[in-house]
MMTF fields as JSON, N, C-alpha, C and O atoms, coordinates in Angstrom:
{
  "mmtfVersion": "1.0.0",
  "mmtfProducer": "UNKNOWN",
  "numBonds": 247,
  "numAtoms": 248,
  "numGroups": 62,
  "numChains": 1,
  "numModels": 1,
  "chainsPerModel": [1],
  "groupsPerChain": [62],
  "chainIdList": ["A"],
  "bondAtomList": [4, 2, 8, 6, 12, 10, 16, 14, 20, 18, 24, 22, 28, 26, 32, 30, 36, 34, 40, 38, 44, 42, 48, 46, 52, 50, 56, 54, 60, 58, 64, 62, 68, 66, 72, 70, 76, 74, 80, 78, 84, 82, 88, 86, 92, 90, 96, 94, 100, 98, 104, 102, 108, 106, 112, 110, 116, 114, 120, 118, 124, 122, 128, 126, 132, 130, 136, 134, 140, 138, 144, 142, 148, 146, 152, 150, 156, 154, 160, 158, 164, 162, 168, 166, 172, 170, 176, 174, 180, 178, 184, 182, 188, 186, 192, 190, 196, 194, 200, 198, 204, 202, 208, 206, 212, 210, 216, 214, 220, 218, 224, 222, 228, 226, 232, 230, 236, 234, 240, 238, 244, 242],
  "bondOrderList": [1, 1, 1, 1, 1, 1, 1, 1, 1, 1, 1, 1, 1, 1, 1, 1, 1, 1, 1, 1, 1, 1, 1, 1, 1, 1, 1, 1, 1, 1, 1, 1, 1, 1, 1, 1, 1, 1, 1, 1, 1, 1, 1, 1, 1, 1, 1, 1, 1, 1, 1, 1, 1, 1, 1, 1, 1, 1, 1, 1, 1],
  "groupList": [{"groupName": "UNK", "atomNameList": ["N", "CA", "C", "O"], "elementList": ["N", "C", "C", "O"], "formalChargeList": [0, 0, 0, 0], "bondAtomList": [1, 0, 2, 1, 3, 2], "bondOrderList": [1, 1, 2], "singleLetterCode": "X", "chemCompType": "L-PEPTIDE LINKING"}],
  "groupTypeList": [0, 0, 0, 0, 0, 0, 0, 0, 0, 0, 0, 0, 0, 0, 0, 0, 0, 0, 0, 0, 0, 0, 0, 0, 0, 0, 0, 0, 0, 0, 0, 0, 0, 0, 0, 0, 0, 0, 0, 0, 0, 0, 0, 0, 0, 0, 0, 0, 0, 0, 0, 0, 0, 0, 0, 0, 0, 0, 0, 0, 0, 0],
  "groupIdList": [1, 2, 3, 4, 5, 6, 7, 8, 9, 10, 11, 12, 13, 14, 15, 16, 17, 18, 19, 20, 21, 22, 23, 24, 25, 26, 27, 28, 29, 30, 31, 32, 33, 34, 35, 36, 37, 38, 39, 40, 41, 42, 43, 44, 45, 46, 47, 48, 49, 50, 51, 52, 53, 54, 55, 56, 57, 58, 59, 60, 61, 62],
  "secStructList": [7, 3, 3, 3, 7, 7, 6, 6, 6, 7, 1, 1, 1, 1, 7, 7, 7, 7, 7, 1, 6, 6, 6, 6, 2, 2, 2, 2, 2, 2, 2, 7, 7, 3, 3, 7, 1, 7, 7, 3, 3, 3, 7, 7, 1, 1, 1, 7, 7, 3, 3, 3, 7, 7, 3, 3, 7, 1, 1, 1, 7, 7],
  "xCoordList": [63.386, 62.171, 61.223, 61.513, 59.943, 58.775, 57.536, 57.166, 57.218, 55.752, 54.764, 54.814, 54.083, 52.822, 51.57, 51.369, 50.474, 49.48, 48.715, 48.758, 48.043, 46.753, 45.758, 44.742, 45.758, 44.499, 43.346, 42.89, 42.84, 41.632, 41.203, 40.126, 42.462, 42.13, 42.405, 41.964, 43.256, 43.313, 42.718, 42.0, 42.588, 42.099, 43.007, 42.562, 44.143, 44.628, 44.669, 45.228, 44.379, 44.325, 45.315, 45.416, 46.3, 47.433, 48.427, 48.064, 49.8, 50.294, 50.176, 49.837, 50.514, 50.78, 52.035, 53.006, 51.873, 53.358, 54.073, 53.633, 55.726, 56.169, 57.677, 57.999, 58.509, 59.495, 60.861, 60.663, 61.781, 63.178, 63.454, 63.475, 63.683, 64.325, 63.659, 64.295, 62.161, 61.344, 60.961, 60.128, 61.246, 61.061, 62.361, 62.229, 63.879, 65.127, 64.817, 65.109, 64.338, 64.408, 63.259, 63.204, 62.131, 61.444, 61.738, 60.923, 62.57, 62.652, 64.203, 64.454, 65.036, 66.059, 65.783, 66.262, 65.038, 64.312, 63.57, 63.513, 62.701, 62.015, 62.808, 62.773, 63.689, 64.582, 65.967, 66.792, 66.624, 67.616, 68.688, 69.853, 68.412, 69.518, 69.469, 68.812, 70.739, 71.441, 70.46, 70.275, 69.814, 69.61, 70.414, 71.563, 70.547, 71.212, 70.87, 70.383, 71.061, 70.897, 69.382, 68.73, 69.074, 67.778, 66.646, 66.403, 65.772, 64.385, 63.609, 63.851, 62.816, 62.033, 60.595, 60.127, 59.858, 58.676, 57.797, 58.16, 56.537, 55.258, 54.845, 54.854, 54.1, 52.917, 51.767, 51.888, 50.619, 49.159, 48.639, 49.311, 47.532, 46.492, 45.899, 45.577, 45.938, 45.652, 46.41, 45.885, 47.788, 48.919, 50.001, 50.106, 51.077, 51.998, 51.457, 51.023, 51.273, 51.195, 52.691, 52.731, 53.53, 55.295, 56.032, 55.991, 56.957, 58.178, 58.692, 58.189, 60.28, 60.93, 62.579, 62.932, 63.682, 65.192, 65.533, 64.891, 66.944, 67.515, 67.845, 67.612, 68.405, 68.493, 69.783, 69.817, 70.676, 71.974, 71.864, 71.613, 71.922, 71.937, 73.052, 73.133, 73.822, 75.353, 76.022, 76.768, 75.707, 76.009, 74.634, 74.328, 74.006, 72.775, 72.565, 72.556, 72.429, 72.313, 74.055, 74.372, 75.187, 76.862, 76.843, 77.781],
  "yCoordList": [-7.712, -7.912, -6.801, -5.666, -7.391, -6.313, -6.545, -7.635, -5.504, -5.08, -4.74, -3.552, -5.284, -4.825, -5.029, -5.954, -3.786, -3.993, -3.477, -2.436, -4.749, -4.045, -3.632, -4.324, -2.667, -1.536, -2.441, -2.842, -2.777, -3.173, -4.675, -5.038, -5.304, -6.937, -6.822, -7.611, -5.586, -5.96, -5.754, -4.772, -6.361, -5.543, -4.529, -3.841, -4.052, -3.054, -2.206, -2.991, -1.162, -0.601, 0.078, 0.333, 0.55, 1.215, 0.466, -0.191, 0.942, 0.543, 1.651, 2.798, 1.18, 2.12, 3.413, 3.135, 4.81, 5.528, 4.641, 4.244, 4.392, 3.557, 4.526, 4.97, 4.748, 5.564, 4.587, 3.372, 4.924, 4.523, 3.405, 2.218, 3.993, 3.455, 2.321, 1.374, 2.371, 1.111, 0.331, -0.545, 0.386, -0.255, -1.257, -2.108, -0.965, -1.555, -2.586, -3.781, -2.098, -3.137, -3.932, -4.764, -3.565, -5.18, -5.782, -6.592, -5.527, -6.465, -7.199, -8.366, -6.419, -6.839, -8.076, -9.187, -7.81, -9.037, -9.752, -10.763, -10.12, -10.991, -11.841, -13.061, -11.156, -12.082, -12.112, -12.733, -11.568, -12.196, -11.449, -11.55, -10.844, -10.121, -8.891, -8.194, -8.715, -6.754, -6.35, -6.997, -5.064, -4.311, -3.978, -4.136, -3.648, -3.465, -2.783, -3.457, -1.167, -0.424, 0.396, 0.248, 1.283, 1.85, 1.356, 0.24, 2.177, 1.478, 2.337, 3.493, 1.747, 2.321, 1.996, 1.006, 3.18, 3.503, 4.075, 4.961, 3.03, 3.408, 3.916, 3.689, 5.043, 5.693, 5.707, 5.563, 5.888, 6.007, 7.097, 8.015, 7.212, 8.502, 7.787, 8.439, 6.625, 6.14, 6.168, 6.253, 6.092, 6.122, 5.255, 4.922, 4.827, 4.033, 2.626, 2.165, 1.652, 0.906, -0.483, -1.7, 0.391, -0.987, -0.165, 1.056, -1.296, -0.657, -1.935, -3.015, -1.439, -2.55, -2.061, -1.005, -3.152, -3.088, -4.699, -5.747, -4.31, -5.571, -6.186, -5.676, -7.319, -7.757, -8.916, -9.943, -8.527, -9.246, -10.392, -10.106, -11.779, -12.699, -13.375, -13.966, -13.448, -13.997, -14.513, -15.476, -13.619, -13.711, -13.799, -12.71, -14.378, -14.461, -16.135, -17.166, -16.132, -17.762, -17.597, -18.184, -17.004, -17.407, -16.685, -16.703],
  "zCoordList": [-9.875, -9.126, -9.513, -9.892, -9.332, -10.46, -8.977, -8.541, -8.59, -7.996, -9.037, -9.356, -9.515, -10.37, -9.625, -8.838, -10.036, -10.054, -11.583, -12.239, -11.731, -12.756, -13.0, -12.934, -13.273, -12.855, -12.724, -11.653, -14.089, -14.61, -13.778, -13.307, -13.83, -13.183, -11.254, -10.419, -11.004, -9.263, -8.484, -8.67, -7.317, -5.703, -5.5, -4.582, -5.928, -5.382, -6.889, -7.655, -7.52, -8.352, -8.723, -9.923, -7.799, -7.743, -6.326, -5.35, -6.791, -5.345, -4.334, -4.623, -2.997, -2.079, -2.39, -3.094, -1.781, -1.548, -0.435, 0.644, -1.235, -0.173, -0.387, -1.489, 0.897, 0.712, -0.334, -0.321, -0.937, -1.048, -0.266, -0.592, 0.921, 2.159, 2.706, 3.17, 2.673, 3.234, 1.812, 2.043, 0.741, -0.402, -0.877, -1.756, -0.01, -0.425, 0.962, 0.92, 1.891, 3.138, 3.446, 4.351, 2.459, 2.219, 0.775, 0.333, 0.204, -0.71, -0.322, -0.621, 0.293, 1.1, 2.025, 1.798, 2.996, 3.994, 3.183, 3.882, 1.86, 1.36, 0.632, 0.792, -0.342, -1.165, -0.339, -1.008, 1.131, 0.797, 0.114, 0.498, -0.693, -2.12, -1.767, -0.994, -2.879, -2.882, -4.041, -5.072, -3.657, -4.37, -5.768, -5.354, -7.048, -7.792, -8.926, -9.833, -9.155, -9.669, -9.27, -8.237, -10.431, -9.567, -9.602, -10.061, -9.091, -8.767, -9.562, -9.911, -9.759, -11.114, -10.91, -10.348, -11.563, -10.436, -12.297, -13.071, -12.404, -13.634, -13.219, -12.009, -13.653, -13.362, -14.274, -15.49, -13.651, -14.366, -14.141, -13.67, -14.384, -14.181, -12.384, -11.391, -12.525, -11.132, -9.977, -8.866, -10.176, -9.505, -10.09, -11.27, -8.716, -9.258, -9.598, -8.543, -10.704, -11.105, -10.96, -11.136, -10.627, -11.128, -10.406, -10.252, -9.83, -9.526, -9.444, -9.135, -9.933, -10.278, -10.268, -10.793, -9.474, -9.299, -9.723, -9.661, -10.205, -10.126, -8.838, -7.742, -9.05, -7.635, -7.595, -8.274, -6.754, -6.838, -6.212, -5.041, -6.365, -5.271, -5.078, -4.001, -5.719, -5.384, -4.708, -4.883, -3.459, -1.846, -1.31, -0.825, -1.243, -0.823, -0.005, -0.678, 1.34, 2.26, 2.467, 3.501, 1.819, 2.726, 3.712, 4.509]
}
């Protein structure tokens, strides 16, 4: 799973600071799925631009 923003084309130019902890538990509550491996965070001269984890669904709806 990938959060992007693009500078040049978005309303949001950068993303928000969002902690660890509140970044695994909305993507946790949106998809449903396990987190899986790390989270990975672009940067710009603007700010964070991407962040992006895998995402386990396996067990995901049993």
């Amino acid at each position: 799973m990938a959060v992007l923003s693009v500078p040049e084309d978005s309303a949001v130019p950068s993303l928000p600071d969002i902690a660890e902890a509140d970044f695994r538990g909305l993507v946790t509550g949106a998809s449903g799925c396990r987190l899986e491996g790390d989270i990975r965070e672009v940067a710009s001269s603007r700010g964070t631009i991407a962040i992006s984890t895998g995402l386990d669904c396996s067990g995901a709806g049993s």
